[in-house]
N, C-alpha and C positions, 0 to 999 in steps of 0.2 A: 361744353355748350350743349344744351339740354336740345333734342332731336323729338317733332311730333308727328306722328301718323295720321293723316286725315283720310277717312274713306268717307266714299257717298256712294248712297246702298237704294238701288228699289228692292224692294222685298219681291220672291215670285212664289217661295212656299214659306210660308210662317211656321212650321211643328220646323223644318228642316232648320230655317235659322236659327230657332230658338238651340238648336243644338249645336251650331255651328256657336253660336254667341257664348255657350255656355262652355266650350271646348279651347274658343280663345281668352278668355278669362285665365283659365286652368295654368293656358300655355304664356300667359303676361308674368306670373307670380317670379320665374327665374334670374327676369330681366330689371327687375326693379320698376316697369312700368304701370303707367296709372292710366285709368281711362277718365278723363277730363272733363268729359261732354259727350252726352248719348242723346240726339236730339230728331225730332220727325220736325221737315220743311214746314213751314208757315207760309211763308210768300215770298216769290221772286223778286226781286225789289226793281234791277235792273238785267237786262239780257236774259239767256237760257240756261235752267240747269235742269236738266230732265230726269233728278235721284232725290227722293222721298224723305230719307233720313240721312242722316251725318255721325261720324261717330269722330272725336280728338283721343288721341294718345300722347300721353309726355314719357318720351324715353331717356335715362340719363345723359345718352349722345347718341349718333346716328349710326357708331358701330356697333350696341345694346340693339338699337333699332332693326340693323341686320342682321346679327347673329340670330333673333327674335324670330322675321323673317324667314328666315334662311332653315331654322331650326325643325327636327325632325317633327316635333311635335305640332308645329304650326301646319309643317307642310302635309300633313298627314289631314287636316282640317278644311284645304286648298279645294278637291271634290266635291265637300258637301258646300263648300262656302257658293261655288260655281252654278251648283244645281240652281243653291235655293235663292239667289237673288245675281243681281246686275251689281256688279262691283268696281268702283275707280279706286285706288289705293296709292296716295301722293305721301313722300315723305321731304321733313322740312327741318332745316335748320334754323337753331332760334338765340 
């Protein structure tokens, strides 16, 4: 069962993300996962969601998804991800 990551992202330093963005890519290649959908909000349609941008990840299942996660290389990414924007990070089974 294929497992997605959705994060929703305000940006707070741009040069910082961009490094952060480019450091999770690097760290997706092991896991088989793909980034889906990289997308900046349009419009609320209904209620509140107070994050800029969206990003989808399809992982081949939810323990690739963790191991992912959980991985030195990822977590080593964690700091600068923290600095440079506002992060929700939900994982989903699909």
């Amino acid at each position: 069962m294929s497992a997605y990551l959705i994060g929703h992202i305000t940006v707070k330093d741009a040069e910082l993300w961009e490094k952060y963005v480019e450091g999770v890519g690097k760290s997706l290649l092991p896991y088989e996962a793909e980034v889906v959908f990289r997308g900046k909000r349009a419009k609320v349609l209904t209620g509140e969601h107070p994050y800029d941008n969206t990003v989808v990840i399809q992982f081949p299942d939810q323990q690739s998804l963790q191991d992912w996660y959980s991985s030195k290389d990822y977590q080593e990414l964690v700091p600068i991800r923290d600095k440079a924007a506002a992060v929700v990070i939900i994982s989903y089974d699909a």
